[in-house]
Kinemage of the C-alpha trace (Angstrom):
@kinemage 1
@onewidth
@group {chain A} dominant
@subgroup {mainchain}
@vectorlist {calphas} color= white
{ca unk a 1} P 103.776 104.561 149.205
{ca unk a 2} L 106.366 105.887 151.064
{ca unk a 3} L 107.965 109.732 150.940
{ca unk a 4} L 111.035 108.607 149.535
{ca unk a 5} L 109.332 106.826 146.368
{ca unk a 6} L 106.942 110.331 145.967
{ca unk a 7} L 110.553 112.220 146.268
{ca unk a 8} L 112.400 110.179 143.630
{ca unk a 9} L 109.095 110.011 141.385
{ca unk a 10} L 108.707 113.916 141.582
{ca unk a 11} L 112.558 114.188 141.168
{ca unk a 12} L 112.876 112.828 137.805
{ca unk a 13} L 109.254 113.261 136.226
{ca unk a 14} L 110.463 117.114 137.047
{ca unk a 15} L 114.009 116.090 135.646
{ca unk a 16} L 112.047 116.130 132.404
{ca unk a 17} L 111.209 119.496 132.124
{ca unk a 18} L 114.192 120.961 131.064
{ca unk a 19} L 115.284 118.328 128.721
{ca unk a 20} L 111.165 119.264 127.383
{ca unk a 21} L 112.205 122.842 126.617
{ca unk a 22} L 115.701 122.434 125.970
{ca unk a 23} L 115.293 120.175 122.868
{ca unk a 24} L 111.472 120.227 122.298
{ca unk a 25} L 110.030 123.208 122.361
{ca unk a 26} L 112.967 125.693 121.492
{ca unk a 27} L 113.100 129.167 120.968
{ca unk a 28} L 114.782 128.602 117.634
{ca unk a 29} L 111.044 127.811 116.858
{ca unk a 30} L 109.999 131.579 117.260
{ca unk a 31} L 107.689 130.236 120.777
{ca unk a 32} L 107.703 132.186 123.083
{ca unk a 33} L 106.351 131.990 126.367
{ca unk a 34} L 102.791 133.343 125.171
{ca unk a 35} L 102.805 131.056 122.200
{ca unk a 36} L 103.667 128.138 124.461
{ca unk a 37} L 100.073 128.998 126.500
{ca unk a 38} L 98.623 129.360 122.780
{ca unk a 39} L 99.663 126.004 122.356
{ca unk a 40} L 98.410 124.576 125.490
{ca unk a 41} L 95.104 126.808 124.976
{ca unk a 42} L 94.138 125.332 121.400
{ca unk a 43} L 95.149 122.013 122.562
{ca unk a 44} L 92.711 121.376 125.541
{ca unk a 45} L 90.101 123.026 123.153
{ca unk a 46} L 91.229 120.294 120.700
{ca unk a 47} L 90.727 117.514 123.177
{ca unk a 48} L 87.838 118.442 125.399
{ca unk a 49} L 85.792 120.820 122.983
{ca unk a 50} L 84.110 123.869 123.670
{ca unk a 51} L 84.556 125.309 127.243
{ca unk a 52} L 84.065 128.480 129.275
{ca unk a 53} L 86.955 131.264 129.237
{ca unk a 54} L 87.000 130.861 133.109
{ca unk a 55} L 87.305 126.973 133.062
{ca unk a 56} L 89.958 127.130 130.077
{ca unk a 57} L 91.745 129.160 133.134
{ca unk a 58} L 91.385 126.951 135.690
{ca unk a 59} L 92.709 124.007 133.684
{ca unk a 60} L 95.486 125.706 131.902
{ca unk a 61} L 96.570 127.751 135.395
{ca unk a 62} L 95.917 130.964 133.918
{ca unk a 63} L 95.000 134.439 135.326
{ca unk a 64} L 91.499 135.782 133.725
{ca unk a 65} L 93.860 139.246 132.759
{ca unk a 66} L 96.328 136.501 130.608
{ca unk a 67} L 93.713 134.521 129.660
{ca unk a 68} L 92.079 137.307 127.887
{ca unk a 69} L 95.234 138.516 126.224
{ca unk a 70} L 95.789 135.063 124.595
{ca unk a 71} L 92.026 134.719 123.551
{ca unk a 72} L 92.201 137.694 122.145
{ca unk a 73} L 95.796 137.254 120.052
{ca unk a 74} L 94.406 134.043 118.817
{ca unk a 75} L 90.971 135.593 117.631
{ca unk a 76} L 92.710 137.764 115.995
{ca unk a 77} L 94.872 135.071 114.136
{ca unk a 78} L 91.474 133.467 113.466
{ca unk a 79} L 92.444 130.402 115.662
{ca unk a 80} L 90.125 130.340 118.088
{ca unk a 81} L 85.735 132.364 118.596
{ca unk a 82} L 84.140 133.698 121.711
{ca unk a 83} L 80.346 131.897 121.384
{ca unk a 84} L 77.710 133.388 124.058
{ca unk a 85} L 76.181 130.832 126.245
{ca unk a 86} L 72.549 129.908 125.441
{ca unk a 87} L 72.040 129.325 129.258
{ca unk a 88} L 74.103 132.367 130.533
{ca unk a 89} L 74.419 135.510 129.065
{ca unk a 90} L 77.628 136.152 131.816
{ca unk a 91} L 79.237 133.031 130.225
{ca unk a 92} L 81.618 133.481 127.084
{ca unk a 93} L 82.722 129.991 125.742
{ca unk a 94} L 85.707 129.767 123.468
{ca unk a 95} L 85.711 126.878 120.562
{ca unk a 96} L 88.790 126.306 118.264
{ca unk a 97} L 88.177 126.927 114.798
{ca unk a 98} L 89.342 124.611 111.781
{ca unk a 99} L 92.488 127.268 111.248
{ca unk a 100} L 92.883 126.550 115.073
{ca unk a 101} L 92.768 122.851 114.404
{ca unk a 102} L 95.077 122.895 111.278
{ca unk a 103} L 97.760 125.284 112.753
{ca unk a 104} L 97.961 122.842 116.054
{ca unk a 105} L 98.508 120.246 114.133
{ca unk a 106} L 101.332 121.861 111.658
{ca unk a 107} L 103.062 122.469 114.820
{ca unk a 108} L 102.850 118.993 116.299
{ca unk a 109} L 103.924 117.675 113.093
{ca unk a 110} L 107.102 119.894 113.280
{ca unk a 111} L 106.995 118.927 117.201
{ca unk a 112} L 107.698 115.114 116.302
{ca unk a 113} L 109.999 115.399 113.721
{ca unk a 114} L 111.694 117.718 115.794
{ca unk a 115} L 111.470 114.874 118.366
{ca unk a 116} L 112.660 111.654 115.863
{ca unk a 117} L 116.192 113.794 115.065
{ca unk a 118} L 116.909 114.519 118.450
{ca unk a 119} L 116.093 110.405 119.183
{ca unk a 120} L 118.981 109.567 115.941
{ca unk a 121} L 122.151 108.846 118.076
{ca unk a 122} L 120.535 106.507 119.794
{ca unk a 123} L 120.707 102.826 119.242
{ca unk a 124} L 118.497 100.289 118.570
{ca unk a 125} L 117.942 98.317 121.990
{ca unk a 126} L 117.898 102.166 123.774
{ca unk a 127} L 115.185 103.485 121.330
{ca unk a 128} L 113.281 100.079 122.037
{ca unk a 129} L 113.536 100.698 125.970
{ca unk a 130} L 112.848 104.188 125.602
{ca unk a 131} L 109.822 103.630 123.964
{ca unk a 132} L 108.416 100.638 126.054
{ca unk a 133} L 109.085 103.153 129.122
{ca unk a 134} L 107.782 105.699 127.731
{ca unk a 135} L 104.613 103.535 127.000
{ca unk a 136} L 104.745 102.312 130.711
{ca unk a 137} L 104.581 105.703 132.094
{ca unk a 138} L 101.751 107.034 130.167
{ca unk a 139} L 99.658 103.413 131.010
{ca unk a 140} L 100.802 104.543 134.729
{ca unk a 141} L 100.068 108.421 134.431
{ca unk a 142} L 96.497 108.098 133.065
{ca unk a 143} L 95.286 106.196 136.062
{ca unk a 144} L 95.883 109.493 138.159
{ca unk a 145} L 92.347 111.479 137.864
């Protein structure tokens, strides 16, 4: 693949971003930029389980200072519990709890319907190709490991 496709990909996948937290994830929400990592936190622990403090890090891009901050916040909104490690006493692993679960989903819920008014000016035949990109692009993007 040439530089100039990369360029032009990278352009407008990061063309996205601000249209993302512009009309998607909005302040008028109450998120902040710590809630945002919240989010991000207590979904990877959604998807992949149980996991180390220091690989939730890694995978989220996230200093071990921050990363104990947000643990801690969402401990102490009884989203998310430090388990010791059978194997490693050094090891702390975090593990979302079912108010975790139940408050990530409230927001996704809120998320998409945010998402479905923003997508009501648009017409039929744009909504259609909007959604078979859409689907095109995340066929595409899961192929990269």
């Amino acid at each position: 693949m040439s530089d100039d496709l990369r360029n032009r990909i990278a352009d407008n996948l990061l063309a996205l971003l601000p249209f993302y937290h512009k009309k998607i994830f909005r302040a008028e929400h109450g998120i902040t930029g710590m809630q945002a990592a919240q989010y991000r936190l207590l979904g990877v622990l959604m998807r992949e389980g149980t996991l180390p403090m220091s690989e939730l890090g890694k995978r989220l891009y996230i200093s071990k200072p921050y990363m104990t901050t947000l643990v801690d916040q969402l401990i102490r909104e009884g989203h998310v519990e430090r388990i010791p490690d059978t194997r490693d006493r050094r090891v702390i692993n975090i593990n979302i709890t079912p108010s975790g679960s139940k408050h990530l989903k409230q927001a996704g819920a809120l998320y998409k319907s945010d998402v479905k008014n923003i997508l009501g000016d648009l017409d039929k035949k744009d909504l259609e190709e909007l959604c078979q990109s859409l689907e095109k692009i995340r066929s595409i993007l899961s192929k990269i490991s």
